[in-house]
N, C-alpha and C positions, 0 to 999 in steps of 0.2 A: 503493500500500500504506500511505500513511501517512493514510490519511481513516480514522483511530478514529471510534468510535462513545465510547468511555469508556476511564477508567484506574481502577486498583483502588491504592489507595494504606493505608497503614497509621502511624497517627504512631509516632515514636519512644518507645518504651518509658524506666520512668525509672532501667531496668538497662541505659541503650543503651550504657555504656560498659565491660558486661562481657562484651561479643561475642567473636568469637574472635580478632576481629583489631585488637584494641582498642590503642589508647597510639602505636599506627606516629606520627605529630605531633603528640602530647602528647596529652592527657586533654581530649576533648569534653566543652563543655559541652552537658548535658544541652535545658538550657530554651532556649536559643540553636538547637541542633539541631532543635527541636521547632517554634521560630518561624519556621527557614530550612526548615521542612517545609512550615508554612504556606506559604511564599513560594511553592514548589516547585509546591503543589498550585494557586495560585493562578495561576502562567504556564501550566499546562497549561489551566486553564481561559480563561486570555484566549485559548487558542488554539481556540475552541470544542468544545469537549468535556465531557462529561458525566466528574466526577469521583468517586469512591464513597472516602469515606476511615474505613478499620474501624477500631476503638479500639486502643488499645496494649496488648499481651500481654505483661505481665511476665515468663511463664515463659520465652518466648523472647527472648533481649535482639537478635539481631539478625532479628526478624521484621516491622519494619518494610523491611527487603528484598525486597520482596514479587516481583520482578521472577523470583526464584531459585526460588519455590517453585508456577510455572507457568509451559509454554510455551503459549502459545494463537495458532490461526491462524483462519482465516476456514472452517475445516474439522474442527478436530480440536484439543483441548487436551489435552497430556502432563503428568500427573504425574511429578515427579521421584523421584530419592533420592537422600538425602541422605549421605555420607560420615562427615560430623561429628557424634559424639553429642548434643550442644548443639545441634544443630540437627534433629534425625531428632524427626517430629511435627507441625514446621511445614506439613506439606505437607496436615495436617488440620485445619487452618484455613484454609486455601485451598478445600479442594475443596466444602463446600457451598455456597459462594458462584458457582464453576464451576461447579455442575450447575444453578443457576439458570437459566443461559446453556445452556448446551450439553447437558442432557440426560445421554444414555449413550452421546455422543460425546465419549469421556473416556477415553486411556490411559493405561498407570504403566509406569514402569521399574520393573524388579524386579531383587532381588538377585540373584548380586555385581554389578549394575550399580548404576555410582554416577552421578550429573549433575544439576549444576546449573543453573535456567537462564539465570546470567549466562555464562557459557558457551555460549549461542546467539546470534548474532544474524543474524536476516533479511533478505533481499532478493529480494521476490515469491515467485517460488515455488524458489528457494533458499537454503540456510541453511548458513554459516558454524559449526562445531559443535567447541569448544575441548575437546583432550584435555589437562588441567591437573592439578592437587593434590585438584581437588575432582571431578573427570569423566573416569572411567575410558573406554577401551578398549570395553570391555563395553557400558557405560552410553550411550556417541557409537555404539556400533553399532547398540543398541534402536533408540535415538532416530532412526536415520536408516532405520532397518525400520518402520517405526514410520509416520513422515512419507511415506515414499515408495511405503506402498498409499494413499495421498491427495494424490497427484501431484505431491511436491517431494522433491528433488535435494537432495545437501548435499556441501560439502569439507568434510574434516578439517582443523585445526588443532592442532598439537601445539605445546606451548607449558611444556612442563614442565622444557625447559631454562630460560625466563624467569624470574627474581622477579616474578612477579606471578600476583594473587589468581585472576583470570575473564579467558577472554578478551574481553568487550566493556568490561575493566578498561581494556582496550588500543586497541579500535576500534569503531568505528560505520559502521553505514550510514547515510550521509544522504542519498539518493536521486541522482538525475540521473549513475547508475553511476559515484557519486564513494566512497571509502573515507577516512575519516579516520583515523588511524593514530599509536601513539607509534612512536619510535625503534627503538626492539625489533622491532618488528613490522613494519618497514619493506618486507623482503624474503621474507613469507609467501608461498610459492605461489599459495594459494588467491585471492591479486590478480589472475591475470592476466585481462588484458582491462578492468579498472576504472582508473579517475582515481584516484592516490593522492594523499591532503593528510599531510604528516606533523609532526605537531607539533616544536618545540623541545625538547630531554631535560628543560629546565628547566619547561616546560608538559605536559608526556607526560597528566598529567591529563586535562586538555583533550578529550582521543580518546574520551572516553567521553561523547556527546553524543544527544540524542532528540529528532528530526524528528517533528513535528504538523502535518499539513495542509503549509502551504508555510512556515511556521516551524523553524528550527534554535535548539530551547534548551539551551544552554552555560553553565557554571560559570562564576562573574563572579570577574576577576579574572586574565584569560588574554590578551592585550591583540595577542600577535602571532597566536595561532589564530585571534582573534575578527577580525584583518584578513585574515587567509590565508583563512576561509571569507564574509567579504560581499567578497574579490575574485574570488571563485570563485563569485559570484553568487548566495550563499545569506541569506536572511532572518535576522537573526541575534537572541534575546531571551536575556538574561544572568541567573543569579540566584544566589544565594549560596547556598556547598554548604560552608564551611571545616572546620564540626564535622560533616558525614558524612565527609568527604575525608578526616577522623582516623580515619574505622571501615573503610578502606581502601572505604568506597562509592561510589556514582556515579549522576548524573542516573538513567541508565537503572535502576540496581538498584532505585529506589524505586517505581516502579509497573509493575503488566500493564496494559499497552498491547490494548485490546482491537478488533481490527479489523472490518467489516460482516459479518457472515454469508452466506454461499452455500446 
């Protein structure tokens, strides 16, 4: 599942630091963020893949997230909704770029359902699906109606007792039925039967990680994840994330991951 064809990536705007979830480790710099974007789009492309990077949208400051505002499978891409008024709109900037791709194999959550799609993440043809602050109830139920007339399965993940944003804020999949995991998240049901790696509290970062081919790229600067996963036998490329990591984002939030088509 992890042989993309391309990622859809978006640079940081030069309002990136009045997102919603702005200041959590001081004030991002803007122009640093935009150069660790560079970086960013640059390891996805040593990992061969075709990158598409859309310009930066002032109106939206956190729409260089681009991971939130589509889920896409080898079958079917879901438009979301959005919860936050700051963000409701993003998701029409996304979609004629999608329909490029996929046609009028294109669904939407609709209201009252809310989901976003960091709050999803994948493993073949099931899907991990976080009930959070930002993905309702409603919105995890479409979604899994949704996905499963196109023949994938999901667990729920309720995670709204946690501080935290999304749940793939918290975990990844990184193939070879391994789970990487913060602290928090240690003990979610929807593990059983997988390898869990669970980061240090002091690295919980770290858990939000995006597997390319047979590459594992990580947030540089994580020193005991980065040996817990090449002793777990995984290929490991580092890059610097410090001013996304202030807008509460992560490796994965910044691009759709777009997989071969069926």
């Amino acid at each position: 599942m992890f042989d993309y064809e391309r990622a859809i990536t978006r640079t940081p705007c030069d309002r990136f630091t009045e997102g919603l979830t702005h200041g959590l480790l001081g004030k991002p710099d803007v122009k640093l963020a935009q150069r660790q974007h560079e970086r960013y789009v640059a390891a996805l492309r040593s990992c061969g893949i075709e990158v598409i990077v859309l310009p930066p949208e002032n109106e939206f400051p956190d729409s260089c997230f681009t991971e939130d505002e589509v889920i896409v499978t080898d079958r079917v891409a879901v438009i979301p909704s959005f919860c936050r008024p700051l963000r409701q709109g993003e998701e029409n900037l996304m979609r004629p770029v999608i329909e490029a791709y996929y046609g009028d194999r294109i669904e939407t959550i609709q209201k009252p359902g809310t989901l976003e799609g960091g709050d999803i993440c994948r493993d073949g043809n099931h899907f991990f699906v976080g009930i959070s602050s930002r993905t309702n109830e409603e919105g995890a139920r479409q979604f899994a109606e949704i996905v499963g007339r196109y023949g994938f399965t999901c667990d729920f993940c309720d995670i709204r007792g946690i501080k935290i944003l999304h749940l793939s804020t918290g975990m990844s999949y990184i193939g070879d039925n391994t789970v990487i995991c913060c602290p928090a998240f240690r003990n979610l049901p929807a593990y059983r039967g997988y390898r869990v790696i669970v980061t240090d509290e002091a690295e919980a970062y770290a858990a939000n990680c995006v597997r390319i081919k047979d590459t594992v790229i990580m947030p540089e600067g994580f020193p005991n994840t980065e040996k817990q996963l090449r002793e777990a036998g995984f290929n490991i490329l580092t890059t610097p994330m410090s001013e996304i990591e202030k807008q509460d984002g992560g490796l994965s939030c910044l691009s759709v991951r777009m997989p071969k088509r069926i």
